[in-house]
N, C-alpha and C positions, 0 to 999 in steps of 0.2 A: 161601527161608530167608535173614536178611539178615544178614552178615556183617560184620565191622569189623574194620581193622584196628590193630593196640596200638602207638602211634607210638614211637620210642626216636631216639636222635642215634647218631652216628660222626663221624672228622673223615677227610676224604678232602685227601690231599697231590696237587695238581695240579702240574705241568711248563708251562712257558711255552707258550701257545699256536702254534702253528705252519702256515703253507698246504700244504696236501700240493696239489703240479701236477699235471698226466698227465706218466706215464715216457714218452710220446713227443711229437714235437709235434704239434700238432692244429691245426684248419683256424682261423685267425681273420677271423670275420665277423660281421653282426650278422643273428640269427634271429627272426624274428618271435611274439612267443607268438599261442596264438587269442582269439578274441573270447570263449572260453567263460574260459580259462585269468584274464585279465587285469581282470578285473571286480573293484570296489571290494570285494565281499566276502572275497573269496579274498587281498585284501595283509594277509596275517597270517601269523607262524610257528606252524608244528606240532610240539610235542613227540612224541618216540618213543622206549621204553625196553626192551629186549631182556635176559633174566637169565639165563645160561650158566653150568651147572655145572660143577665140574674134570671132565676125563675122564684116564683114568690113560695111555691111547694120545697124549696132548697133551702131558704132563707137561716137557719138554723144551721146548716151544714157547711164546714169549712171545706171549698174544694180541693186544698192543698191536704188535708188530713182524709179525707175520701180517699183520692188518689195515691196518696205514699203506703196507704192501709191494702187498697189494691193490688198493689205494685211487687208488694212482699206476698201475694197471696199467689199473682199470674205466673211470678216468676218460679214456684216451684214445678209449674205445666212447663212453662218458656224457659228453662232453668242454663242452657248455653250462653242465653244473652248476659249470664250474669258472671260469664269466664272471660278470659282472654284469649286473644291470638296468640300462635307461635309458628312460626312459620320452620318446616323440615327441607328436607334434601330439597334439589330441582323449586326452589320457591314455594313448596306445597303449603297452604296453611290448613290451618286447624286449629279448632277452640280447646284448650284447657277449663274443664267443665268447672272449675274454681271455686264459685261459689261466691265470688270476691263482691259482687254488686253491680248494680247501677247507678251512675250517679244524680242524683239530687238536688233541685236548687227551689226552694221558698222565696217569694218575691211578694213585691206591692208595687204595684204603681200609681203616681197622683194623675190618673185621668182616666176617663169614661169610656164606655166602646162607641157611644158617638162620635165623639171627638175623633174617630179616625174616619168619620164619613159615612154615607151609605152605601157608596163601594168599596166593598172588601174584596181587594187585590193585590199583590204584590205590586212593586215595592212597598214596604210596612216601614215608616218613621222606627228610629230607634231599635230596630229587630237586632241586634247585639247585642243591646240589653234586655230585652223579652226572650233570649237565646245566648245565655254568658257562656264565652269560651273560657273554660275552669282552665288556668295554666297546666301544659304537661299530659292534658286528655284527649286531645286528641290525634295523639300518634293510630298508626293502623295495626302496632303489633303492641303488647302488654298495656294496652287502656282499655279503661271502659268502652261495652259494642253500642252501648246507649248513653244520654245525657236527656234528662229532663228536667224542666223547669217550668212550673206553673207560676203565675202572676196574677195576684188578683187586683183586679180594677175598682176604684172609687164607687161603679153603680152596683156590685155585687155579680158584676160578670168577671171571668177569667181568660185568660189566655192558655192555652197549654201549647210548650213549643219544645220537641224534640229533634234531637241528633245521631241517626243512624251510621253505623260503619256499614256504607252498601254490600259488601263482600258479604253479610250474615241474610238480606234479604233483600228483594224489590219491594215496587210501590205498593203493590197487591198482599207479598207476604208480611210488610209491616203492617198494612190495615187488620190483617188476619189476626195479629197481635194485638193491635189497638180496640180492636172490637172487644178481645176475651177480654182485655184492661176494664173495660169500660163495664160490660157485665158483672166483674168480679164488683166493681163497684157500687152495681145497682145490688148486690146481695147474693149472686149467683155461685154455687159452692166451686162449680170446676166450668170451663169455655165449652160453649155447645157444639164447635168447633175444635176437635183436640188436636195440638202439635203435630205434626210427624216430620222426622228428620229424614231419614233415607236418602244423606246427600248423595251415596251414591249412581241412584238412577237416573244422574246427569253428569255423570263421569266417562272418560274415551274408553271405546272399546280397545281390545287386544288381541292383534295388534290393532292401535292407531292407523285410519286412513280415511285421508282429505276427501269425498267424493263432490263434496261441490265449489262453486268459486265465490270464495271471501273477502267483497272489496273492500269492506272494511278495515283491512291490513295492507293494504295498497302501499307500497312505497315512493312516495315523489322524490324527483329531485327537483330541483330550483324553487324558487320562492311565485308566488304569485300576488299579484296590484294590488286586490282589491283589500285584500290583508288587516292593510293598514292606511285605507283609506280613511282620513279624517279621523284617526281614532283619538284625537282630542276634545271632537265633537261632537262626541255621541251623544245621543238623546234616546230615550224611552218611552214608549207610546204602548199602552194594553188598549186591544183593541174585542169589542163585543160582537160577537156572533149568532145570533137569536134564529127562532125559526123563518123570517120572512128574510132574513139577508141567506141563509141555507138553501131555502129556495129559490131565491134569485140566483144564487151559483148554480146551482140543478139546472137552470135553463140553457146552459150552457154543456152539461152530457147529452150524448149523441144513446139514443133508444134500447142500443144491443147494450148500453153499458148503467144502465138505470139502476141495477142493484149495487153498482157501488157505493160506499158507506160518505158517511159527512167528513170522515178523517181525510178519506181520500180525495173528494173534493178540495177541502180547504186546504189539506197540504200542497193541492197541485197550484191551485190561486195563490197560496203566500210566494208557494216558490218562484212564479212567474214574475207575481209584483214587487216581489224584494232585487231579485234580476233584474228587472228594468230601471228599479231605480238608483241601482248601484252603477247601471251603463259601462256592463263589463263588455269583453273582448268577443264578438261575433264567433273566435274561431275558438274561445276557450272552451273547455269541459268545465260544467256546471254539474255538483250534485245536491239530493237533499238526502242524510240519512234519517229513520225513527226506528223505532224503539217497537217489537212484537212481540206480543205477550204467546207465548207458548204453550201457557198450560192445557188448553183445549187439544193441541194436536196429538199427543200422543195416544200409540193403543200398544198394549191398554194403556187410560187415562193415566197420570200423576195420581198418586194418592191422596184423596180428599184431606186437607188438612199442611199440605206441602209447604214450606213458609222461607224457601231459598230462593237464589235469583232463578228467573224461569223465562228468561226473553232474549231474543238479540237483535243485533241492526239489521236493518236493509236497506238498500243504496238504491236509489234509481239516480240514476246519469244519462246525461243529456249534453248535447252543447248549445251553446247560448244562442246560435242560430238557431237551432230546430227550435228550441224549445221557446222562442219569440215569435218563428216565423209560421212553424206550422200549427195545425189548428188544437186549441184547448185540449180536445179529446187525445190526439197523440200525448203529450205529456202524462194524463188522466192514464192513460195505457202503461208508460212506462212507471206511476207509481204503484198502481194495481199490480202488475205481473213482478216488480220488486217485493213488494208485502207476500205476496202468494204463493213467494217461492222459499218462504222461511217457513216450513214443515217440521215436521220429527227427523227425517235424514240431512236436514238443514243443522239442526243444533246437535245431532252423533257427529256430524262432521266437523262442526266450530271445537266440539271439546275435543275432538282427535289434533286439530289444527293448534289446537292452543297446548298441548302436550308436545307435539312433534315438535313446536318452535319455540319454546319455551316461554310459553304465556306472553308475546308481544301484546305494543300497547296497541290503543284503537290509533285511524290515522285522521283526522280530524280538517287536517288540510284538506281547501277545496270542498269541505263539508258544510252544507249549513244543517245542523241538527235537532230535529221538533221530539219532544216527549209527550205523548196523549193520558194524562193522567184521570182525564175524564172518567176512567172505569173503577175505578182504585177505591174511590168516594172516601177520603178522608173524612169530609163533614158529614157521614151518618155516624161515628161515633158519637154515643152517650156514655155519660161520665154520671149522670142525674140529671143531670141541669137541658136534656134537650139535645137536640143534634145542632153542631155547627153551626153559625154567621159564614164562615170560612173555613176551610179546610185544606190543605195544601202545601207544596211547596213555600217554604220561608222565603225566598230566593229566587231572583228570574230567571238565573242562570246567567251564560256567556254572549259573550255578543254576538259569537256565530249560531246562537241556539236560544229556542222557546218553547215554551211549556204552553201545554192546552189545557185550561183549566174548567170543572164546571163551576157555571156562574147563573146565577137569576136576578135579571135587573130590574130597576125601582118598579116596572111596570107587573112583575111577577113572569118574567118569559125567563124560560131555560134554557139556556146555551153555552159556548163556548166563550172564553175568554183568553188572548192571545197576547203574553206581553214581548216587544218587539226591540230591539235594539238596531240603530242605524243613524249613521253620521245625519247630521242637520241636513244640510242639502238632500241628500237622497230620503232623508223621511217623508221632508215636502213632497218629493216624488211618487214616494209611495203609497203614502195616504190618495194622490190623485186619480194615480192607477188605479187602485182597491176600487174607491168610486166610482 
């Protein structure tokens, strides 16, 4: 069912920006990030936007003074994210354990957490002001690794929305942070969850070598159509995925392949019905990349507590004829055995590969690319005041790319949540297909 949101304005009053330090002092040194962590793709910031309701047990307590009280307390466990980047020989980076802070922003805003609706989903009105870029913060080298900003709302709820330099951690290692945040705020002396850095145990062996094939760095040459089809007219459409539409896809896996997961179902149906409605080229190659979380595969495991990036792409490719003409489960096939084949000798080899070539970027042409955040659970953080309205990505992302969000709609059903970008004509298309 695809969903939209009714955009409307507010004016949010921000307070000077400010570094919150750690209340103790902390070790200064300079830490190495990993070979997985520091890679050309990963120097980007990540929006993140958290929507908390009044609770009447809070009422006394300002959330802005909970949290900054927090924040000086987490940061002597978390105490890197309070350095900066510098980057050595061969692009290497690494934190200068500084001490310098994180930055800071106090806000208000004149309006309710109703007033944005009973679905809470990206795109969010005004999220530029609920997430102010501080002039000059965010470069990838000598700035703040974090930026927060809390806003509080007319009904006694808040907003909390932060800004990650991804290079310091994924979706998962930032939760792992936001959790201890949230603890330290409910009164908890140190995270039940503690730190560990050890970027090294996701650094290229020695020597460096490739053993597997990394489309992800693929090199095109020429340009291709669909690029830039209509990209005047793009529209956005979040689209809900509950349990009775999840199994209605299921009807469509063939018996031997029943234990594949809901990711893999739905990513194989978006990618179908985004292809048909964009009515590419029969002979062209089509791919979808996402995103594998990693941390599970190794032996022995990552160390409980690991808070660096820990995942990589996988590509399944197709061409636009098979993957039209032949049946569902063929497709379902080629995204299953793409996912399955991103192991532990899968990520020794990306970090040897990203050494040997000097950290290239990801290649994004010809990709359309999904992020499964579903696992991450932004919105179980508690601050005091409860867990999440919303939790998540600030941000839909690019047009060639969507986030899967979790989401529980008016009815109380748990599912996914898919926001879509696609020129007008081919949306019409797409929503028909889906159907």
């Amino acid at each position: 069912m695809a969903q939209i949101n009714t955009p409307f304005t507010f004016k949010v009053k921000r307070h000077a920006p400010e570094l919150i330090r750690p209340a103790k002092h902390t070790p200064h040194e300079l830490k190495l990030l990993s070979d997985i962590d520091d890679q050309d793709f990963l120097r980007f910031q990540i929006p993140v936007i958290m929507f908390y309701r009044e609770n009447p047990k809070m009422r006394n307590k300002n959330p802005v003074s909970v949290i900054k009280e927090a924040l000086a307390k987490v940061l002597v466990f978390y105490y890197p994210f309070a350095g900066r980047l510098k980057e050595g020989p061969a692009k290497k980076l690494m934190v200068d354990c500084s001490g310098e802070g994180v930055l800071f922003i106090e806000a208000d805003a004149d309006v309710t957490l109703t007033q944005f609706g009973e679905s809470l989903h990206p795109p969010f009105p005004c999220v530029n002001e609920l997430l102010y870029d501080v002039p000059g913060s965010s470069g990838i080298l000598d700035s703040p690794l974090l930026l927060i900003q809390v806003t509080r709302l007319l009904c006694g709820g808040f907003i909390f929305a932060l800004r990650l330099n991804h290079t310091m951690s994924d979706a998962f290692g930032i939760v792992q942070f936001l959790r201890a945040l949230g603890e330290m705020a409910r009164g908890a002396s140190s995270p039940s969850t503690l730190p560990v850095w050890q970027r090294e145990f996701l650094n290229a062996r020695d020597p460096p070598r490739v053993t597997c094939t990394h489309h992800e760095f693929d090199e095109f040459i020429g340009t291709r159509k669909d690029i830039t089809i209509g990209m005047n007219n793009m529209v956005l459409k979040s689209f809900f995925f509950g349990p009775v539409d999840l199994s209605a896809l299921r009807k469509f896996v063939p018996q031997h392949h029943k234990t594949c997961s809901d990711f893999e179902v739905l990513t194989t149906c978006l990618w179908r019905c985004r292809v048909i409605a964009l009515q590419l080229d029969p002979e062209e190659e089509t791919r979808i990349i996402f995103a594998v979380n990693t941390r599970t595969k190794f032996s022995p495991p990552l160390p409980m507590g690991y808070y660096g990036n820990c995942f990589a792409y996988a590509i399944a490719i197709c061409t636009v004829f098979d993957l039209l003409n032949k049946p569902f489960s063929n497709a379902l096939e080629i995204v299953m055995k793409a996912k399955s084949s991103v192991n532990e000798e899968y990520m020794r080899s990306l970090a040897d590969l990203l050494v040997i070539k000097g950290r290239p970027n990801l290649t994004v042409l010809q990709h359309y690319v999904v992020t499964d955040v579903t696992r991450a659970r932004f919105d179980v953080v508690d601050f005091g005041w409860g867990k999440a309205d919303y939790g998540g990505p600030g941000a839909t992302g690019l047009v060639d790319s969507s986030f899967y969000l979790p989401y529980t709609n008016t009815k109380g059903e748990f599912g996914i949540m898919v926001p879509i970008y696609l020129p007008n004509v081919a949306m019409e298309k797409f929503v028909k297909e889906l159907k």
